[in-house]
N, CA, C and O of each residue as an XYZ file, in Angstrom:
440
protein
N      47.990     84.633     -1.220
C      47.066     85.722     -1.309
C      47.591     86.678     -2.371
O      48.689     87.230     -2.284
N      46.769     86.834     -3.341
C      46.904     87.722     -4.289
C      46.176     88.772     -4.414
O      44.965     88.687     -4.212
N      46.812     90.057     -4.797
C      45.844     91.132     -5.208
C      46.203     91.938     -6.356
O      47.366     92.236     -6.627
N      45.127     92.307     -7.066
C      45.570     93.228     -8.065
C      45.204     94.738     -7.745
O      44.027     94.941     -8.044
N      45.995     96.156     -7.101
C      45.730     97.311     -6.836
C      44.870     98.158     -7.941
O      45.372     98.167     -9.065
N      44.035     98.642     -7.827
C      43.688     98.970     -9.297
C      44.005    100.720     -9.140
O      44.249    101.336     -8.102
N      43.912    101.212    -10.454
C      44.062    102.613    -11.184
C      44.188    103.682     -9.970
O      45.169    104.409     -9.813
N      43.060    103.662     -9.151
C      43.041    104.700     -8.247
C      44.021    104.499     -6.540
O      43.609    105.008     -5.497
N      45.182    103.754     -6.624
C      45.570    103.544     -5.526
C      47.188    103.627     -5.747
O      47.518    102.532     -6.202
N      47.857    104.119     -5.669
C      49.775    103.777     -6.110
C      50.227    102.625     -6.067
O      50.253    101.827     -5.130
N      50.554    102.550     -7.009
C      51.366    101.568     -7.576
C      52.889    101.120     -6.672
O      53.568    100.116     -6.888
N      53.147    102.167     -5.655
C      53.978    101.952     -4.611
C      53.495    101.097     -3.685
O      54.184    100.456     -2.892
N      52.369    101.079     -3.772
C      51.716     99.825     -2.911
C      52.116     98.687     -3.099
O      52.105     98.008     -2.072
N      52.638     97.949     -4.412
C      52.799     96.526     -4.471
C      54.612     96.463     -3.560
O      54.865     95.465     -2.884
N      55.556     97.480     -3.669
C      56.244     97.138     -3.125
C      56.175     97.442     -1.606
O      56.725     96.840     -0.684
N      55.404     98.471     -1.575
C      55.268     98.559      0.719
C      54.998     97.589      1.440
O      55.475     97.338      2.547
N      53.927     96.773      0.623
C      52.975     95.710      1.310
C      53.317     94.142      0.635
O      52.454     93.268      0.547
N      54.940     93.948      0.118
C      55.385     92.991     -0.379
C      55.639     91.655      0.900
O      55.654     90.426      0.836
N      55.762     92.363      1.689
C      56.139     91.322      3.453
C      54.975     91.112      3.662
O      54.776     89.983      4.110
N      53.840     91.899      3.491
C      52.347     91.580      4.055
C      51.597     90.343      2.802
O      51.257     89.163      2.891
N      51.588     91.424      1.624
C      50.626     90.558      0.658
C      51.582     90.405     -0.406
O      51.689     91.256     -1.288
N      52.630     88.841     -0.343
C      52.955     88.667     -1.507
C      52.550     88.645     -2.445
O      51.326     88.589     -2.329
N      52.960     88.659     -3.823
C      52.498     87.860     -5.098
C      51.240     89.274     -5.629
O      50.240     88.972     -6.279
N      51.536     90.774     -5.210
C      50.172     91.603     -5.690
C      51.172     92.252     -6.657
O      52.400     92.323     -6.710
N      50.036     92.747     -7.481
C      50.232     93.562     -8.451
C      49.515     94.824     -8.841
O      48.442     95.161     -8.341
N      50.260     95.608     -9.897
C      49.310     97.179    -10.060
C      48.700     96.592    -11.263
O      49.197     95.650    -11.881
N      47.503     97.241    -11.597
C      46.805     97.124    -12.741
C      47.678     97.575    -14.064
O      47.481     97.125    -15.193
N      48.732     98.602    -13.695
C      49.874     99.492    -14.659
C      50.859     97.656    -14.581
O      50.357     97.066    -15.538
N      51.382     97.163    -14.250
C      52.160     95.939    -14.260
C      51.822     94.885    -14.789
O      52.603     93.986    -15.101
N      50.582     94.876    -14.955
C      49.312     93.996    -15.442
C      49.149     94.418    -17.174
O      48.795     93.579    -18.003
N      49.437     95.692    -17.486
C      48.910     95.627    -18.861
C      47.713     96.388    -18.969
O      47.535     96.991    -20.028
N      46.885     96.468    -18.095
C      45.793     96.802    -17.936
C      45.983     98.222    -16.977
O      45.380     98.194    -15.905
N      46.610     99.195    -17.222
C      47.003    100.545    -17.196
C      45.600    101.880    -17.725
O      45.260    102.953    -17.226
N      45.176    101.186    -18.804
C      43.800    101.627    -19.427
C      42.385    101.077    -19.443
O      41.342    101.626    -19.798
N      42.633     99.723    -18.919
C      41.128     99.002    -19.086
C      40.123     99.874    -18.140
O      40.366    100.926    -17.548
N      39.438     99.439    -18.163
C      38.093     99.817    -17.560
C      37.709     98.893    -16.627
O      38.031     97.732    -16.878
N      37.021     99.132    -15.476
C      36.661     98.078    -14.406
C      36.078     96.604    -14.703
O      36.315     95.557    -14.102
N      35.198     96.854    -15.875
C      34.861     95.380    -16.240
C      36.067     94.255    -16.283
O      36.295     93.213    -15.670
N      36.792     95.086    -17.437
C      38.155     94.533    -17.864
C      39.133     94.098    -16.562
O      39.628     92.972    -16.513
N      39.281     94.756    -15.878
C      40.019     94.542    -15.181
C      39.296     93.079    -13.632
O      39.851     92.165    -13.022
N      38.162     93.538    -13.635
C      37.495     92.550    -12.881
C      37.326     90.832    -13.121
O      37.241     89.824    -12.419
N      37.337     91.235    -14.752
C      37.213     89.833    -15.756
C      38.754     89.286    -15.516
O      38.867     88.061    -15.488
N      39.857     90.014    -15.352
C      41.380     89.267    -15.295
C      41.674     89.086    -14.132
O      42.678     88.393    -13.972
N      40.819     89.710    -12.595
C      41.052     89.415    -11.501
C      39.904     87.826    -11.587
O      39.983     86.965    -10.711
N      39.245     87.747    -12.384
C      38.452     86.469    -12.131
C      39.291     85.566    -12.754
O      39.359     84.480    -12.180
N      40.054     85.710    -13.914
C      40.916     84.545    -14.696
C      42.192     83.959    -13.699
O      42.515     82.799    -13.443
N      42.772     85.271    -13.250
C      44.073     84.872    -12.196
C      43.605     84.551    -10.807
O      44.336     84.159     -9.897
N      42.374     84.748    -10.738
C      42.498     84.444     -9.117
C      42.586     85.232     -8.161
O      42.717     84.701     -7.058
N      42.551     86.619     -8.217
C      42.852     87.871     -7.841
C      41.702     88.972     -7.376
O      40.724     89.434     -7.962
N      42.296     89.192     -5.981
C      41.584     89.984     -5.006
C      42.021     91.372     -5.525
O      43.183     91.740     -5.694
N      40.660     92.224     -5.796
C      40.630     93.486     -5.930
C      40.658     94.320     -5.119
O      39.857     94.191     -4.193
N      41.621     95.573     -5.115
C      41.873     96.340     -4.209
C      42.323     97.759     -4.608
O      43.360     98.273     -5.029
N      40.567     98.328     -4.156
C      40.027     99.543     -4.937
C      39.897    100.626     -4.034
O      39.943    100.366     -2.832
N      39.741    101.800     -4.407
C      39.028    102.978     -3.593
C      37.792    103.059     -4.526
O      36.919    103.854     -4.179
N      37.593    102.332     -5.687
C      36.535    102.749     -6.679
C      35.046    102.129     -6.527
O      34.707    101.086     -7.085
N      34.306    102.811     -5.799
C      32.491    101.874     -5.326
C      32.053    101.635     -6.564
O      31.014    100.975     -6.590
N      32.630    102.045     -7.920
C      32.048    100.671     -8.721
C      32.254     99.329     -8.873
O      31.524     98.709     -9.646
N      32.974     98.867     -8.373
C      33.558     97.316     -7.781
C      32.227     96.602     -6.395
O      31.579     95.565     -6.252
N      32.387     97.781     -5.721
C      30.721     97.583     -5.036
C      29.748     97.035     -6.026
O      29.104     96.014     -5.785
N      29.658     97.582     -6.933
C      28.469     97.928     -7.734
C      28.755     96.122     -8.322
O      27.884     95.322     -7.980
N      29.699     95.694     -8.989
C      29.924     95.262     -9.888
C      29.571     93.766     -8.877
O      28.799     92.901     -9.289
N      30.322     93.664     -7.447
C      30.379     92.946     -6.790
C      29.001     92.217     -6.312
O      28.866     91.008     -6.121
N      27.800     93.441     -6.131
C      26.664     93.113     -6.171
C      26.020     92.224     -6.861
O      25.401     91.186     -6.625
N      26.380     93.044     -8.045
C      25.565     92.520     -9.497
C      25.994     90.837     -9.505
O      25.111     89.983     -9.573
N      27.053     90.574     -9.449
C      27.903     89.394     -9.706
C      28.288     88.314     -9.165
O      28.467     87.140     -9.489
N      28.382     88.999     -8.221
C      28.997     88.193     -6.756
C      30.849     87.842     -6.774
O      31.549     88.447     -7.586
N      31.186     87.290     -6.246
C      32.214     86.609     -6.061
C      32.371     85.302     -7.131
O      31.429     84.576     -7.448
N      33.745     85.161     -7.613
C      34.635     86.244     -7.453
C      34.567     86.601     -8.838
O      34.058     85.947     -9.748
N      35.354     88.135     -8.915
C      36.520     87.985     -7.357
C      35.947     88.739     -6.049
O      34.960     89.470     -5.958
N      36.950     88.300     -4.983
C      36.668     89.345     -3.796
C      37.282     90.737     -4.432
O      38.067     90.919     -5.363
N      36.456     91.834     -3.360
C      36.804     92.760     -3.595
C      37.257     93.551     -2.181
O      36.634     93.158     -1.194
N      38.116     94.467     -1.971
C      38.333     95.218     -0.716
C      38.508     96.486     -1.250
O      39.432     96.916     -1.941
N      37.472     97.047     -0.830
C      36.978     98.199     -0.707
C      37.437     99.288      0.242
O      37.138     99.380      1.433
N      38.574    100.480     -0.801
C      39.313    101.135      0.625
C      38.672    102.688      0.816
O      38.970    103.487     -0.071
N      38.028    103.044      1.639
C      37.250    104.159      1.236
C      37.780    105.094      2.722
O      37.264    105.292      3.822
N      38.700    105.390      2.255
C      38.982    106.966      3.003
C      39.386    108.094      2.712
O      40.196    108.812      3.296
N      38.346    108.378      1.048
C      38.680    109.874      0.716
C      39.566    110.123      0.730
O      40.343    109.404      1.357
N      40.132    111.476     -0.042
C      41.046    111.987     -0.317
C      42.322    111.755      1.014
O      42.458    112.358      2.079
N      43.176    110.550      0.361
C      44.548    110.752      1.492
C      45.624    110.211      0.573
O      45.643    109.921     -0.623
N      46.495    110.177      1.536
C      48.271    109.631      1.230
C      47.899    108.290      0.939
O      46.907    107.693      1.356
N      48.935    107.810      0.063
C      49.590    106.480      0.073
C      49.802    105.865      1.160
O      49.693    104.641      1.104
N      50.138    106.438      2.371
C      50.942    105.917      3.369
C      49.966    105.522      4.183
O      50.056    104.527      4.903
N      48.845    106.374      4.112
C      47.925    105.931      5.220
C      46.796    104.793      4.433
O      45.818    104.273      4.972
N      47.139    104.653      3.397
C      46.106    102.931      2.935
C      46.685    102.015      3.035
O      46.061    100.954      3.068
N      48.432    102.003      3.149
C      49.480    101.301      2.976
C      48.873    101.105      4.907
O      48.307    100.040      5.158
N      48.994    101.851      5.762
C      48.934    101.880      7.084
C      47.191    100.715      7.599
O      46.742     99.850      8.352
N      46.970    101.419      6.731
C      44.955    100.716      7.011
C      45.322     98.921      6.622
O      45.039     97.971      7.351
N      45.786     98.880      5.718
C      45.489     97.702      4.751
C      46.836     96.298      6.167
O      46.717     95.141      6.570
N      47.727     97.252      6.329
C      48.775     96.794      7.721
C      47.949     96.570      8.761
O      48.138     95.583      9.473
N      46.771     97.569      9.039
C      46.483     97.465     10.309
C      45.228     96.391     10.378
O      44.839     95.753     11.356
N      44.765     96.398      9.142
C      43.076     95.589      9.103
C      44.050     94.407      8.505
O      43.981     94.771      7.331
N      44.784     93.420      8.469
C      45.714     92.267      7.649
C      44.482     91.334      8.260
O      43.615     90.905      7.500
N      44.461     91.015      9.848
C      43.680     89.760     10.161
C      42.554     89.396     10.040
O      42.080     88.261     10.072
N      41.722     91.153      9.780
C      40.640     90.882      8.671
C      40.416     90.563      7.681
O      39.499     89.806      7.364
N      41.213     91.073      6.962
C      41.732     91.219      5.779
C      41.465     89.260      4.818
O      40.863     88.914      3.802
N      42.397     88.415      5.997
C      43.130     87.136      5.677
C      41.778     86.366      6.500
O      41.672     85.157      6.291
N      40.854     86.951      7.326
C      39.877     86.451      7.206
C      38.460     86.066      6.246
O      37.737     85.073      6.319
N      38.372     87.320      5.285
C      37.425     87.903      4.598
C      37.962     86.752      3.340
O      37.154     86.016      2.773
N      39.161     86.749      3.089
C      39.744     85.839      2.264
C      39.339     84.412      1.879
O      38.989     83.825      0.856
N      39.664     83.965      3.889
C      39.052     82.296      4.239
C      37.867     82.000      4.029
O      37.643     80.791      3.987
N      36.415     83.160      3.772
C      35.515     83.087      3.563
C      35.198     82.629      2.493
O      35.926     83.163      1.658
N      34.525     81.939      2.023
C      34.042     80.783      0.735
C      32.622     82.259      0.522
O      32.522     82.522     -0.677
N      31.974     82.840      1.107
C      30.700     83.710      0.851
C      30.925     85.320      0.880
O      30.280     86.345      0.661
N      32.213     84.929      1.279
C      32.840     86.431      1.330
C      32.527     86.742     -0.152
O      32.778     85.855     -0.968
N      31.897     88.149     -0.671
C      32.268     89.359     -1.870
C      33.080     90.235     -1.924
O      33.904     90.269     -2.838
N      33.020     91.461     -0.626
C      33.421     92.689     -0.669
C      33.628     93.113      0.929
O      32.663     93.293      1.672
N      34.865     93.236      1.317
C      34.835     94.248      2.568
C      35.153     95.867      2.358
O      35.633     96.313      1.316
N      34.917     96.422      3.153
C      35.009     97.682      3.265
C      35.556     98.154      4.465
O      35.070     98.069      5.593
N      37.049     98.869      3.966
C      37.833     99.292      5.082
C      37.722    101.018      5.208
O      38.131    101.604      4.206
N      37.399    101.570      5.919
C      37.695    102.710      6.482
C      38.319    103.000      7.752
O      38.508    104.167      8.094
C-alpha cells in the first residue's frame, strides 16, 4: 500500500504512519513540492499511488476521472498533525478495505 501525502498535510506524516502505511511519501520527497493537483494526480497514476489529501479538488478530479488513482479524502478542518495521523490509525481497516476495492475512487474520512 502506497500513498503519496499531498501539499496540504505534513510531511511528518510519512514517518508517523511508517508501521501503518509503508512505502508513502510527501509530494515535497517526490519532487513535486510545486506541482499542481493535476500534476501530482498524473504521478500518483504512473506509480501506483493512493492520494492522501485534505484538498476537495481531488473530489473534483476523482469524479471527473475516476480511478485511479484512489483518493482519501481527509476533511477535518482546521487541526493538528496528530489528530489526521490519529484518524488515518483509527479508520486503517477501512482504509485497507477501500483499497481491496477494484470500484473504489474516493473515501472520505472525518
Amino acid at each position: 500500500m502506497s500513498f503519496v501525502f499531498d501539499h496540504n498535510l505534513s510531511p511528518t506524516l510519512v514517518r508517523r504512519l511508517a508501521s501503518v502505511f509503508p512505502d508513502s511519501r510527501h509530494v515535497r520527497d517526490l519532487g513535486l513540492s510545486r506541482a499542481g493537483d493535476l500534476a501530482v494526480w498524473n504521478h500518483a497514476i504512473e506509480h501506483r499511488l493512493t492520494i492522501i489529501s485534505k484538498d476537495g479538488d481531488y473530489h473534483q478530479l476523482s469524479f471527473v476521472y475516476g480511478p485511479p488513482p484512489k483518493v482519501i479524502w481527509v476533511r477535518l478542518g482546521n487541526c493538528s498533525t496528530r489528530q489526521v495521523e490519529e484518524l488515518l490509525r483509527l479508520r486503517e481497516p477501512e482504509i485497507r478495505a477501500f483499497l481491496a476495492d477494484p470500484e473504489g475512487a474516493i473515501i472520505v474520512l472525518s
